[in-house]
C-alpha positions as CSV (number, residue, x, y, z in Angstrom):
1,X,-64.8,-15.0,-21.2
2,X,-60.9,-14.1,-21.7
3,X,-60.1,-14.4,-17.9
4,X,-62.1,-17.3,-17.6
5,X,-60.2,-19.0,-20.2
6,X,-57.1,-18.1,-19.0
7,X,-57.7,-19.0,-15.3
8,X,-58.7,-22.3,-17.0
9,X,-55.8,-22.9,-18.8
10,X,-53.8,-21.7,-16.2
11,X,-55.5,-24.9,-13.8
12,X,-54.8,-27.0,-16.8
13,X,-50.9,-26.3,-16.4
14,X,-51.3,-26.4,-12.4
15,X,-53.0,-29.9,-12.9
16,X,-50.4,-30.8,-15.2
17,X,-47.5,-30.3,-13.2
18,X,-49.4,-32.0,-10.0
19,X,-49.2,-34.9,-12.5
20,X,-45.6,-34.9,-13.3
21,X,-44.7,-34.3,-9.5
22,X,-47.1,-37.6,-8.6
23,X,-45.6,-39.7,-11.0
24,X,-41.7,-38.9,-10.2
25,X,-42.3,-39.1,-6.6
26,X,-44.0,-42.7,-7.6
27,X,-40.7,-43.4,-9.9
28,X,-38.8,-42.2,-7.3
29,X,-40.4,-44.5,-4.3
30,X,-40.7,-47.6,-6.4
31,X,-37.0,-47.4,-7.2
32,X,-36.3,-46.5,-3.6
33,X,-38.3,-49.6,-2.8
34,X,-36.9,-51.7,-5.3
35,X,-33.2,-51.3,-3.8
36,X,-34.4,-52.2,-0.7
37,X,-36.0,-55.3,-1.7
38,X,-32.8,-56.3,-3.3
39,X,-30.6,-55.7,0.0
40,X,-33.2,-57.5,1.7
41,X,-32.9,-60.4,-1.0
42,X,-29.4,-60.3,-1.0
43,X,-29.1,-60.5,3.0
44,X,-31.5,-63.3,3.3
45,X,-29.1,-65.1,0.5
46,X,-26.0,-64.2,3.0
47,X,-27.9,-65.4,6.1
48,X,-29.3,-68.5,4.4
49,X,-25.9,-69.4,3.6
50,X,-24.7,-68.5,6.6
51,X,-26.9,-71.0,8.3
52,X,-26.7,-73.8,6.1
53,X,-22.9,-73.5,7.0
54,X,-23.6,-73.9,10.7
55,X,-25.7,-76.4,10.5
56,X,-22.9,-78.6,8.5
57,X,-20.3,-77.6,11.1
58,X,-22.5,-79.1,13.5
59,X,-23.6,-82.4,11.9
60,X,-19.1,-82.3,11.4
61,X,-18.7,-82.1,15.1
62,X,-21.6,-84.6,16.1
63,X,-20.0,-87.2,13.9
64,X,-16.8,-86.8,15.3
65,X,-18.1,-86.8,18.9
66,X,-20.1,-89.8,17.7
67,X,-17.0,-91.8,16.4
């Protein structure tokens, strides 16, 4: 019954520290992930802005071709 218990706690442990390994790779990929969203986020910002920039330059340059 002693090695059995042991060998049982000893999966407990083993189980255990599976569990802590899991959830910091998980931390560790969601924060991972969340920095990418952000850069994402922030370069969409950059290009949308970017754009909306062009496209006044070019309603400028029509008008004056126009007049």
């Amino acid at each position: 019954m002693g090695i059995f218990m042991r060998s049982l706690s000893t999966l407990f442990v083993l189980l255990l520290l599976l569990l802590s390994t899991v959830v910091a790779s998980a931390d560790h990929a969601l924060r991972t992930a969340s920095a990418v969203m952000f850069a994402e986020l922030r370069a969409f910002q950059v290009a949308t802005a970017v754009t909306l920039a062009a496209v006044v330059f070019a309603l400028k340059i029509a008008k004056m071709l126009i007049n």
